[in-house]
C-alpha positions as CSV (number, residue, x, y, z in Angstrom):
1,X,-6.3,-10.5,32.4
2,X,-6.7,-7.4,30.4
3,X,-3.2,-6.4,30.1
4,X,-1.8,-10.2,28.8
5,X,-5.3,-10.2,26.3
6,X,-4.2,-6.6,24.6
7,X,-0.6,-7.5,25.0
8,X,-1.2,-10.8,23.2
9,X,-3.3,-8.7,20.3
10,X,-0.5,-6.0,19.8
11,X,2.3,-9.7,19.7
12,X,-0.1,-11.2,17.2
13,X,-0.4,-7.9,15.0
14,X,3.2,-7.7,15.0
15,X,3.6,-10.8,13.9
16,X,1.3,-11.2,10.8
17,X,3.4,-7.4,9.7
18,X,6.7,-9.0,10.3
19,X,5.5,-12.4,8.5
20,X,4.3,-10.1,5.2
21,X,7.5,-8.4,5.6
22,X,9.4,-11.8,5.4
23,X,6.9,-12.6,2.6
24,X,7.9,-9.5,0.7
25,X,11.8,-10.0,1.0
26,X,11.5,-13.9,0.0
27,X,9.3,-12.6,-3.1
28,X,11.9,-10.4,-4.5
29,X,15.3,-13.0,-3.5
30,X,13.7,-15.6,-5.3
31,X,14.5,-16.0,-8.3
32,X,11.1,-18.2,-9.2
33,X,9.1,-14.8,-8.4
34,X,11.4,-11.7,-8.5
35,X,10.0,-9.3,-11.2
36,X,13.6,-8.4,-11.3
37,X,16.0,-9.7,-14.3
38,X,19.8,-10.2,-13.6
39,X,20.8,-6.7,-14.5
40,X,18.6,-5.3,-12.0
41,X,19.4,-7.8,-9.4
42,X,22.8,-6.7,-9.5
43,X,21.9,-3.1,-8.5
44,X,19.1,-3.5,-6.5
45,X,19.7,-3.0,-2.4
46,X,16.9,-5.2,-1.1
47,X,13.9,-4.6,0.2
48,X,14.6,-2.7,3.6
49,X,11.8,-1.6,6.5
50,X,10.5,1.0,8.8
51,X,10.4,0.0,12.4
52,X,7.1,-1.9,12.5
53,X,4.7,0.8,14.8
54,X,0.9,0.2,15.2
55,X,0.1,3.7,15.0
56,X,0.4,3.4,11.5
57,X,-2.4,0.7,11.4
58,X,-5.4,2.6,11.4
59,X,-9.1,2.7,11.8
60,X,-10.8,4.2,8.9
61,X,-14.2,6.0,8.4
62,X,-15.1,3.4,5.1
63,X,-17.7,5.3,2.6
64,X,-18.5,3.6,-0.5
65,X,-18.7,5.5,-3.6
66,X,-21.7,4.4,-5.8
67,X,-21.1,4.9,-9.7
68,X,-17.6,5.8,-9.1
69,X,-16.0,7.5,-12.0
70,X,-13.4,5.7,-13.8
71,X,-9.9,7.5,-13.6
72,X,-7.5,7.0,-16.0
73,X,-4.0,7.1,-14.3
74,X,-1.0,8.2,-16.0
75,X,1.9,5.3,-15.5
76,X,5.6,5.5,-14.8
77,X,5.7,4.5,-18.4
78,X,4.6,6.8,-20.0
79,X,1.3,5.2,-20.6
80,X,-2.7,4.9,-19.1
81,X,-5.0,2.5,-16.5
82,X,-8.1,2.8,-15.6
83,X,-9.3,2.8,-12.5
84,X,-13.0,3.0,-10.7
85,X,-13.1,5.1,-7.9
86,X,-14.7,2.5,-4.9
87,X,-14.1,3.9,-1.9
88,X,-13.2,6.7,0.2
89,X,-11.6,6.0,3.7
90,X,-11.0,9.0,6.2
91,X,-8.9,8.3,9.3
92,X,-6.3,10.4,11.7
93,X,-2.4,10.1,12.0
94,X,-0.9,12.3,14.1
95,X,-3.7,14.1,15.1
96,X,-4.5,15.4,11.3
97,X,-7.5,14.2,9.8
98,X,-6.7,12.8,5.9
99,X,-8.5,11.4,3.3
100,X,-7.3,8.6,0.8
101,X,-9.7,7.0,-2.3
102,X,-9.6,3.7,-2.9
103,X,-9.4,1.8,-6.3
104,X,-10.7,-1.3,-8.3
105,X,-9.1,-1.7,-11.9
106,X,-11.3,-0.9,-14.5
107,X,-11.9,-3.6,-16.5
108,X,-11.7,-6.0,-13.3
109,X,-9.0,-8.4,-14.0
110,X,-10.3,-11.7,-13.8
111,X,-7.5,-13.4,-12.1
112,X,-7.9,-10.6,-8.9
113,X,-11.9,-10.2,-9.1
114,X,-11.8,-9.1,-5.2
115,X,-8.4,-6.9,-5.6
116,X,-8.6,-3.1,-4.1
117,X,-5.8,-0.8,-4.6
118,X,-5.0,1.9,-2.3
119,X,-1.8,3.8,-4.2
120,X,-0.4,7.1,-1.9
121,X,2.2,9.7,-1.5
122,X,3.2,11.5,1.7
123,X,6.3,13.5,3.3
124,X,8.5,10.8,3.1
125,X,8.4,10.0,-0.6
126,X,12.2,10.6,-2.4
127,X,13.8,11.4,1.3
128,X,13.0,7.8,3.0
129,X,10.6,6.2,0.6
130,X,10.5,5.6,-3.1
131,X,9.8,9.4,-4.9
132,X,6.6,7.7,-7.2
133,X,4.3,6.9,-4.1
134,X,3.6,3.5,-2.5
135,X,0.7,1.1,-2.4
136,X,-1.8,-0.8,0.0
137,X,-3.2,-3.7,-1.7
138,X,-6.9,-5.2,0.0
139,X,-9.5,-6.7,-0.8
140,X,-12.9,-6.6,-0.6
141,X,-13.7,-9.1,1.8
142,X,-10.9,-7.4,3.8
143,X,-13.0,-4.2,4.3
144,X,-16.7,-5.4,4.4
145,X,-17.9,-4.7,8.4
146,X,-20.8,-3.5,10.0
147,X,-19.3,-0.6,12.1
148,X,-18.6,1.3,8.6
149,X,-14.5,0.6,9.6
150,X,-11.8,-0.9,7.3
151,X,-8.2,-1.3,8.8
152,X,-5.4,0.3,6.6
153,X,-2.3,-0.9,7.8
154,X,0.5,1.3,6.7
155,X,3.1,-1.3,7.8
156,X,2.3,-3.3,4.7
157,X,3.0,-0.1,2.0
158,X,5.2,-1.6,-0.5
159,X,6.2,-0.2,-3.8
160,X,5.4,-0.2,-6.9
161,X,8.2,-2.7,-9.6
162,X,9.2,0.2,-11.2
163,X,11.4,1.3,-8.3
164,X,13.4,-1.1,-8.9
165,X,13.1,-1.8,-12.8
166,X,12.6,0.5,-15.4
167,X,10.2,-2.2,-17.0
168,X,7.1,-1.9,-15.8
169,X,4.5,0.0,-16.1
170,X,3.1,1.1,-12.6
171,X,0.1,4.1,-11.9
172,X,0.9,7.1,-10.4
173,X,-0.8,7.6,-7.4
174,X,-3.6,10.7,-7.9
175,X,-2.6,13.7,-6.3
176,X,-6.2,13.6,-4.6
177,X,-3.9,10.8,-2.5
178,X,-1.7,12.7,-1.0
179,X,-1.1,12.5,2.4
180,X,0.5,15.8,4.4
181,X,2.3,13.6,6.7
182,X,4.8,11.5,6.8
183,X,4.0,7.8,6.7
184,X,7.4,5.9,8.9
185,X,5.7,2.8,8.1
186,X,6.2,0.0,5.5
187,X,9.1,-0.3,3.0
188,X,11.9,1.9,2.8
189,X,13.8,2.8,-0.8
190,X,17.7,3.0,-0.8
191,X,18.9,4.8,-3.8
């Protein structure tokens, strides 16, 4: 009974990854909600993925940060955010203990009261990923518990518009969120 309960948790896991994963690639074909315009659309490769692997969904050590400061990020535009420091989460992959800090946009936008933003870099970044980093969006109701855990699941690391349009005007992940391993999980870039 065991075995078909976790075996039926790790089938249900993969599904809701593969079902944000379908998600993601319907988001950028159609051409209601692609952020690309028909220049780009001709260039760009599609939105490819690492082998889904539940390693890379992790349980994280959650510690709030009261009074965070508010961190202005410099953007692939040339210009500034502001973000307020919320969180910090410390976990293991691969047996090495890291440390990521997670963000709330400073103002709060009022359409995304309850957005967090978790923006990264790691090994893989301009060999297998996209060179500016990648990002983790939650929210706060995603991360409230009363073990002191919140999930990151690296299978749902996306990146940022501006890999694939020279438009936008996306944050630089901090180099305090750097991760010194590589992270096979979540979307690919093809040059």
């Amino acid at each position: 009974m065991l075995i078909t309960s976790c075996a039926t948790k790790k089938m249900s896991e993969l599904s809701d990854i593969e079902k944000y994963q379908q998600e993601l690639i319907e988001f950028y074909n159609d051409s209601n909600t692609t952020p690309l315009n028909a220049e780009e659309k001709l260039n760009f490769k599609g939105i490819t993925f690492f082998p889904v692997d539940t390693k890379y969904k992790v349980k994280a050590d959650f510690i709030p940060i009261n009074d965070g400061n508010v961190i202005p990020f410099p953007t692939s535009a040339g210009k500034i955010k502001h973000y307020k420091e919320y969180a910090m989460v410390n976990f293991y992959i691969d047996g090495k203990e890291q440390s990521l800090t997670i963000y709330q946009s400073n103002p709060i936008q009022e359409e995304y009261p309850d957005h967090l933003f978790l923006p990264f870099t790691d090994e893989t970044n301009g060999e297998t990923t996209y060179g500016g980093g990648r990002y983790i969006d939650l929210k706060i109701q995603d991360i409230l518990s009363d073990d002191g855990k919140v999930t990151i699941d690296f299978n749902q690391a996306y990146n940022p518009y501006c890999a694939y349009s020279k438009r936008y005007n996306c944050p630089i992940p901090p180099g305090n969120n750097s991760l010194n391993v590589e992270i096979k999980a979540g979307v690919t870039y093809k040059k």
